[in-house]
N, C-alpha and C positions, 0 to 999 in steps of 0.2 A: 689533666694536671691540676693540682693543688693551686699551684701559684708560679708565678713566673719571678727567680733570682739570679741576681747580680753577684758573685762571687768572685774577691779582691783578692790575690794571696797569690806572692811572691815565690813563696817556696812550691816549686814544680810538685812536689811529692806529696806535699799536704791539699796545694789546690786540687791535685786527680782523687787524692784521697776523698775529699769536699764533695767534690762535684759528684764522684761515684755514689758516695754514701744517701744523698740529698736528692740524686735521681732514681734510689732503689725507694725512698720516702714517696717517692710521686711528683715531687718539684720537676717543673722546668731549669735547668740552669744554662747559664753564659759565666764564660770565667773570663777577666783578666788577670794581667799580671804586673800592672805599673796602672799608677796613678792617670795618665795619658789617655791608655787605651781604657780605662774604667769611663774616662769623662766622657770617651766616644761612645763605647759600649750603651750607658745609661741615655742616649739618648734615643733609644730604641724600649718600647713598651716596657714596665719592670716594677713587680709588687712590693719586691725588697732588695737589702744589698747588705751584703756580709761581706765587710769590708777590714782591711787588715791597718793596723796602723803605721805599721814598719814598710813602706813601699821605696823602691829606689829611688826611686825620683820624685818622690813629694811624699810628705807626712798624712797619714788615712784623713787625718781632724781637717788637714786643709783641703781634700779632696770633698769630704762631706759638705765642709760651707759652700763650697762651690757649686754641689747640687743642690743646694737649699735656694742661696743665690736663683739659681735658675727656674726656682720654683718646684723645684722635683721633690715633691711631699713622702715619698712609701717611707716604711720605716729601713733604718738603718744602722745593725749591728757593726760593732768594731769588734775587732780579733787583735789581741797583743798580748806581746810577755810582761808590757809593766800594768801592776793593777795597785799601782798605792793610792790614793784618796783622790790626789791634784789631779793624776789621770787620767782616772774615771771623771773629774769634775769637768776638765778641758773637754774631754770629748762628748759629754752632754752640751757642753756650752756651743763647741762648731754644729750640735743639730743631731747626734747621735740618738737612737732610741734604749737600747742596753748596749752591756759592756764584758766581753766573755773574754776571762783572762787564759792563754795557753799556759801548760796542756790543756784538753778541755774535750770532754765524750761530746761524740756526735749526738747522744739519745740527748744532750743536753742542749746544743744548738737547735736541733729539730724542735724541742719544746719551746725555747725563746719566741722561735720563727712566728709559729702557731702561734705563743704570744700578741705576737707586738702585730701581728697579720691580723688577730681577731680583735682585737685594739680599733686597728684601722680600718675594718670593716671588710677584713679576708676571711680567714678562715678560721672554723667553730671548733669551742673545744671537744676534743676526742670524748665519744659516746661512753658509757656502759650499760645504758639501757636504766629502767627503772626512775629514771629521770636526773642521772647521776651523770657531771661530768669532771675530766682530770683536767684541773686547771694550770696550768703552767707559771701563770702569773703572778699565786700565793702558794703553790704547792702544795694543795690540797683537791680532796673529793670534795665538790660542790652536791650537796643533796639538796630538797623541796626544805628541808628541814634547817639546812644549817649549812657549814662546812666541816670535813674534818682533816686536821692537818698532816702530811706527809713530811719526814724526813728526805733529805735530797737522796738518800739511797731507799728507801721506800717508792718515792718519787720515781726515779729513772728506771726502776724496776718494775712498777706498774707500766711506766708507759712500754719497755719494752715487749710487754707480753700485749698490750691491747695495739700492739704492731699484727699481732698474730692470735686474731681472738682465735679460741678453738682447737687449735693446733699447738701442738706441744713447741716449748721453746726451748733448746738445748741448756745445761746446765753451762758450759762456756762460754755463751753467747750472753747469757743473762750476768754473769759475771766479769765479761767485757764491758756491758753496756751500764753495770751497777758503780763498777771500782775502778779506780785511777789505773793505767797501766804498771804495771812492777806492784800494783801491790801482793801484799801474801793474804790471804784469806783461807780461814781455817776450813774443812768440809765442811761442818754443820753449819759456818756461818750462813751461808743461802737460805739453809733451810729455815735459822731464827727469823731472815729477815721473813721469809717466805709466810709464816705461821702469824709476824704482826701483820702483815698486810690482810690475811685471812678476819682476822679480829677486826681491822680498819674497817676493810667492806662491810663487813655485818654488822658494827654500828653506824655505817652510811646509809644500810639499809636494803645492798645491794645484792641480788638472787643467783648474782655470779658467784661460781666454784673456781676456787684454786685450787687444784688440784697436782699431789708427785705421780710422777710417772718414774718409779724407781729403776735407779743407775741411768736415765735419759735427759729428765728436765720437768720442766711445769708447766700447766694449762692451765690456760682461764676461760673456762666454759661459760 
């Protein structure tokens, strides 16, 4: 396993969702679902904690001081629907490491994760070989040479094919994991995004092929 997490969320549908999605990535998970059983929960071994700020019974920012309190250092994302400035500012202030406003793609939590994990001395950013890594942290290809930047839909779209180097990745699946839910995306859009990424790699430097696999999806060889 990747890493062992802590996952806070109230809502029964989202945490199985969480916990499903995060365990098909390689994580370890434990879910709670109130602030209570999180405090108990984390007192069992745990590299992170994706933690919700809306909990019944106690507010996410005041459960995080209280694992900080306790000395419990992993890093620790919040999950909430308010993202205005004061917010985000409180919940760095209780101890928080990022801050992911709902709704929010899973390819996008999984990146944070890998963040703030390789931060703290978990886990390294995802490979492409050639000495090239996807960094989650600036959103960008890391090369020997430099870096070069990714668009957050560029971004969640590389990471989701180097989920699956080699193997074709459904056009759905990449379209779930690039665009907000409901949105409308034209046919050719993928393919626009599909052709700058081709461009990106090849000024990173990188020997990998993007490759269509017509009326199925894309490879990155």
């Amino acid at each position: 396993m990747e890493a062992r997490l802590l996952v806070v969320e109230d809502d029964h549908g989202l945490r199985d969702v969480l916990a499903r999605a995060l365990r098909e990535e390689g994580f370890e998970v434990r879910t709670a679902s109130d602030g209570r059983s999180a405090l108990l929960s984390a007192q069992q071994p745990v590299d992170a904690v994706v933690l919700d700020i809306g909990l019944p019974d106690a507010d996410g920012r005041d459960v995080c001081a209280a694992l900080r309190a306790r000395e419990v250092t992993v890093p620790v994302i919040f999950l909430t629907a308010r993202d205005g400035v004061t917010d985000r500012l409180s919940g760095f202030s209780a101890g928080g490491d990022d801050y992911l406003a709902k709704p929010f793609h899973v390819a996008e939590l999984v990146a944070r994760l890998r963040a703030v994990l390789r931060r703290s001395g978990g886990v390294p950013p995802p490979s492409l070989g050639d000495g090239l890594t996807l960094d989650p942290a600036v959103h960008a290809l890391r090369a020997p040479g430099g870096t070069v930047p990714l668009s957050p839909t560029e971004f969640r779209l590389l990471a989701c094919l180097l989920r699956a180097p080699g193997t074709v990745v459904r056009r759905r699946e990449l379209l779930r994991a690039a665009w907000p839910d409901g949105a409308i995306v034209a046919d050719n859009t993928l393919d626009q995004y599909a052709a700058k990424l081709r461009r990106k790699l090849a000024e990173a430097g990188s020997t990998r092929r993007l490759s269509a696999v017509r009326g199925v999806g894309y490879r990155l060889g």
